[in-house]
C-alpha positions in Angstrom: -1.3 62.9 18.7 -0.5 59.8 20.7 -4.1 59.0 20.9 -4.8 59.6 17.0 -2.1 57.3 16.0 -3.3 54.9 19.0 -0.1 55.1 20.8 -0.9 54.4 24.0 -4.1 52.2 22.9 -4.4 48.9 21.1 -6.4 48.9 18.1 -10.2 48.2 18.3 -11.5 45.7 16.1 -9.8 44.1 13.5 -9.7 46.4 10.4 -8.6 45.7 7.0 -5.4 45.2 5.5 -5.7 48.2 3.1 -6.5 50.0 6.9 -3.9 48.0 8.7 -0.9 49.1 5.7 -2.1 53.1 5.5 -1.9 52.9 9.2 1.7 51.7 9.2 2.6 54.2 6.9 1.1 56.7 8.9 2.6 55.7 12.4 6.0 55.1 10.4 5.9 58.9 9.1 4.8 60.0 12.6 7.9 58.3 13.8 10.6 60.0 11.6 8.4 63.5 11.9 9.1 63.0 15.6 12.4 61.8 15.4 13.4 65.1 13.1 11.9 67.0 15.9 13.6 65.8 18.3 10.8 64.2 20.1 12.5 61.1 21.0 10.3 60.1 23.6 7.4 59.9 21.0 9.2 58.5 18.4 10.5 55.5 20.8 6.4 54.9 21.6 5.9 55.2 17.5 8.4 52.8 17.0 7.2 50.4 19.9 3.6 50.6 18.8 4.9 50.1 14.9 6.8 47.0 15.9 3.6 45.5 18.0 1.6 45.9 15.1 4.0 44.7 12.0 4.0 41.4 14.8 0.6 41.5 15.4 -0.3 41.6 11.5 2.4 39.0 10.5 1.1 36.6 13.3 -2.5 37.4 11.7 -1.5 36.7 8.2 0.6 33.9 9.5 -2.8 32.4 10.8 -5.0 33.6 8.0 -2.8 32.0 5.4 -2.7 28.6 7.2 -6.0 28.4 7.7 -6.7 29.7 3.6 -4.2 27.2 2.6 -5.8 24.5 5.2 -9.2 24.9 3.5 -7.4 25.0 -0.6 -6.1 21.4 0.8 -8.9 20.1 1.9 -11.6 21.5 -1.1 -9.1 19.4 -3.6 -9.5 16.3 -1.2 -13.2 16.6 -1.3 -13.5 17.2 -4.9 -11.3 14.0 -5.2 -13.5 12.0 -2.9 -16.2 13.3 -5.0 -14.8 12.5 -8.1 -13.8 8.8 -6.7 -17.3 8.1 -5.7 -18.8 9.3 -8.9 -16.1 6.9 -10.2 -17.2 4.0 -8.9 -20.5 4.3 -8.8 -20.6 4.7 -12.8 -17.9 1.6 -12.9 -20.0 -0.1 -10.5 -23.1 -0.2 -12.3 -21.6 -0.5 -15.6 -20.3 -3.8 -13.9 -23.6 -4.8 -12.8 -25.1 -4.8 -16.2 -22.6 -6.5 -17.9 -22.8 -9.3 -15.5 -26.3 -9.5 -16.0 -26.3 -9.1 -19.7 -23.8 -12.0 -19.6 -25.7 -13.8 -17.3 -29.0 -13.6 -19.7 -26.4 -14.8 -22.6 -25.6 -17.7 -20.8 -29.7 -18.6 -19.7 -30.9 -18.6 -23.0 -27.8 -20.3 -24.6 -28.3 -23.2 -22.1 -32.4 -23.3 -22.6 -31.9 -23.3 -26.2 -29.1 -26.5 -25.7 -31.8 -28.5 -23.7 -34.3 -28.3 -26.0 -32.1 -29.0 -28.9 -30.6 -31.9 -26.7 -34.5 -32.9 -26.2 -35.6 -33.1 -29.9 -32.5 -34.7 -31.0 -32.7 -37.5 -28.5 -36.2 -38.2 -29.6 -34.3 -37.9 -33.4 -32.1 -40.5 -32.1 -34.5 -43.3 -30.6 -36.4 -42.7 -33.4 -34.0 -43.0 -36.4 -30.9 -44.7 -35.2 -30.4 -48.1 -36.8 -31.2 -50.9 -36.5 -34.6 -49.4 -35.4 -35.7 -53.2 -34.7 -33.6 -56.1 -34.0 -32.5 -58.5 -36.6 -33.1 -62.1 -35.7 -30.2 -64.7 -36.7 -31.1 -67.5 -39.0 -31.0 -69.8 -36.1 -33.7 -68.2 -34.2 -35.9 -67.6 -37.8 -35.2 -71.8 -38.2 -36.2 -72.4 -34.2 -39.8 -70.5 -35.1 -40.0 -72.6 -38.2 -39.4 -76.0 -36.3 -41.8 -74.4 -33.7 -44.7 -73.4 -36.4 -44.4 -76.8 -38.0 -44.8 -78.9 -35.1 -47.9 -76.6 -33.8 -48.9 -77.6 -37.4 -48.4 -81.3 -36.6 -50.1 -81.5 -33.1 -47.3 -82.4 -31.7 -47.4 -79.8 -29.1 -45.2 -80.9 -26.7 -42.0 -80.5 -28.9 -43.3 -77.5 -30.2 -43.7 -75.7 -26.4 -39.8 -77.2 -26.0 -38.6 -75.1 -29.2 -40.5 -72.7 -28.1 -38.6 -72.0 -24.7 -35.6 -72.9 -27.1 -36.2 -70.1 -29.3 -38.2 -67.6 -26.6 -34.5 -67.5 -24.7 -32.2 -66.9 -27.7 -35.1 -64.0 -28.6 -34.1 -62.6 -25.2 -30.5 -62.8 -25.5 -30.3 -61.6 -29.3 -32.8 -58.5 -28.2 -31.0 -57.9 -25.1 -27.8 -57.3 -27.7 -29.7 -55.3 -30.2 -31.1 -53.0 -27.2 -27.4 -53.0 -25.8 -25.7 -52.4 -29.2 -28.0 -49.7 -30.1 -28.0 -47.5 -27.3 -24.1 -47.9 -27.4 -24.5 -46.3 -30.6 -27.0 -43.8 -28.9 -25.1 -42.6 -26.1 -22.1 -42.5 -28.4 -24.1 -40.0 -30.8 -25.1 -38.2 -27.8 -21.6 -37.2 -26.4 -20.9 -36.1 -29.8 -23.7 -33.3 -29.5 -23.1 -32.7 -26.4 -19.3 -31.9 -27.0 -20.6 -29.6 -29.5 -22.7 -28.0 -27.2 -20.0 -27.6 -24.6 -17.8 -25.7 -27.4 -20.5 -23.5 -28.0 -21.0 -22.3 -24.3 -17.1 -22.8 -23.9 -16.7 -20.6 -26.6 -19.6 -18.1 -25.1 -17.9 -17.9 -21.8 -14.3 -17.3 -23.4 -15.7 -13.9 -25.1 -17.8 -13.1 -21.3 -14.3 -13.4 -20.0 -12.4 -11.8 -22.6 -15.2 -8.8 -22.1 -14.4 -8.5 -18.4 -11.0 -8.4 -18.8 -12.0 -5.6 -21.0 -14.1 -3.7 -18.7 -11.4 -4.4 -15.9 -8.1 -2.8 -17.7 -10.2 0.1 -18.7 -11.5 0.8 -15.3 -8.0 0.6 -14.1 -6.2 2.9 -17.0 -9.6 5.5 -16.1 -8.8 5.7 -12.4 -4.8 5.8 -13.0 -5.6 8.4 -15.3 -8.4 9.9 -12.0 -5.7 9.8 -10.1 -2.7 11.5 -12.1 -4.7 14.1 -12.3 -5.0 14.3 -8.5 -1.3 14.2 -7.9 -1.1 16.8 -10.5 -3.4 19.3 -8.4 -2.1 18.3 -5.3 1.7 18.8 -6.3 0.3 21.9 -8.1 -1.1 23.2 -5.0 1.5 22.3 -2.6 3.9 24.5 -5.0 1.5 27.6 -4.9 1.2 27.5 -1.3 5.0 26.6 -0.4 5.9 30.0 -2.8 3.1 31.8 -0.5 4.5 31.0 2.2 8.0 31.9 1.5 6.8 35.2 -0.3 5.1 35.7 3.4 8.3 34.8 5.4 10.6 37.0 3.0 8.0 39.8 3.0 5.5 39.8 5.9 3.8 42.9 5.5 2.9 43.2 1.4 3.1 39.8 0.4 0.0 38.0 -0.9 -1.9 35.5 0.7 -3.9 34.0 -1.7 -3.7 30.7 -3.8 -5.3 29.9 -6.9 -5.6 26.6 -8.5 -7.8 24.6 -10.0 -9.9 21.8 -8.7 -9.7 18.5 -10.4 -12.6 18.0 -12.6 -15.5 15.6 -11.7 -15.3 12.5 -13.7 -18.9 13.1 -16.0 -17.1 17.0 -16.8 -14.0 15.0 -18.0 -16.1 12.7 -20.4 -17.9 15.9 -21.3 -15.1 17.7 -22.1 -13.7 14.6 -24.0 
């Protein structure tokens, strides 16, 4: 009998629970047989060999449901790394084309201001007035003087108003040139404050966009990460109550933990 119930022997192996439990029940029934019988001796061995196995298989299960509960922990911290990478690699690249989209935006709006600011110089030096100077009557009377005297052979007076009336030609074109691209330059600041609204207002709505993009990322990966803590603190619970249930029962209790994995990111948009 002692060598049937493995009295004397360890246990070879490493059977099952269901094995390791019917066996305890059997040793444990061997033991109060014996006992009734009066055969102490073998019911001290049957309780010495019950007590090095209830150790042995609460020291296993001990082990086991570490090592169970080890793994749980860190399948939810790879599915949360997962899920984080996915994250922001979508976010990433969803950055990266609005950057470039803006980016084109802002290339074509500034071609498109320097060729309007091409044509409407040429609009300017073309149209602004006075287009040609106006001479002063004392410069039209000069040319007069000078015409007549040419007229009169006397050509020596006439090269004098000449000089006369070549240097207040100079000085009144000098203040029509001067005068007129004041006017110019002033007309050109004027489109060009226009344009700079324009792109100024362009950039405003890139920026406002950003921002956008930015808080939405951020209220996405809070929401990523509640949902982490949930699991996690979910988890924790499952396994602390396993772990008592093991250390107030050693023998029957459970070891197993179910809870669910966070979701990846592209199953939670699918979902939603």
């Amino acid at each position: 009998m002692k060598n049937e119930l493995g009295l004397s022997a360890p246990m070879e192996g490493m059977p099952d629970e269901h094995a390791i439990q019917d066996f305890l029940e059997v040793l444990e029934k061997h033991r109060i047989d014996c006992e009734k019988q009066g055969k102490y001796e073998e019911a001290e061995l049957a309780r010495t060999r019950l007590e090095q196995l209830k150790q042995h298989e609460e020291s296993r299960r001990r082990d086991d449901l570490r090592t169970q509960q080890l793994a749980e922990r860190m399948g939810v911290e790879e599915a949360h790394m997962n899920e984080l990478s996915e994250f922001n690699e979508i976010w990433d690249r969803k950055s990266a084309e609005f950057e470039a989209h803006a980016a084109n935006l802002q290339n074509t709006l500034a071609e498109r201001h320097k060729q309007e600011h091409q044509a409407h110089m040429e609009k300017l030096r073309r149209e602004t007035e006075p287009r040609t100077p106006r001479w002063s009557k004392d410069l039209l009377n000069l040319r007069k003087i000078q015409e007549t005297l040419a007229k009169m052979k006397k050509y020596a007076e006439a090269e004098k108003t000449k000089v006369q009336a070549d240097k207040v030609e100079a000085q009144e074109h000098a203040m029509w040139k001067a005068k007129r691209e004041a006017r110019i330059a002033a007309l050109e600041e004027q489109f060009l404050h226009k344009q700079q609204l324009e792109m100024g207002g362009l950039m405003k709505r890139i920026q406002s966009g950003r921002e956008e993009q930015k808080q939405a990322r951020k209220a996405e990966l809070d929401r990523l990460l509640q949902r982490y803590h949930n699991v996690k603190t979910q988890l924790e619970c499952q396994q602390r109550i396993i772990q008592q249930r093991l250390e107030k029962y050693p023998i029957t209790a459970p070891s197993g933990t179910s809870v669910s994995r966070p979701a990846s990111a592209a199953t939670s948009r699918a979902q939603r």
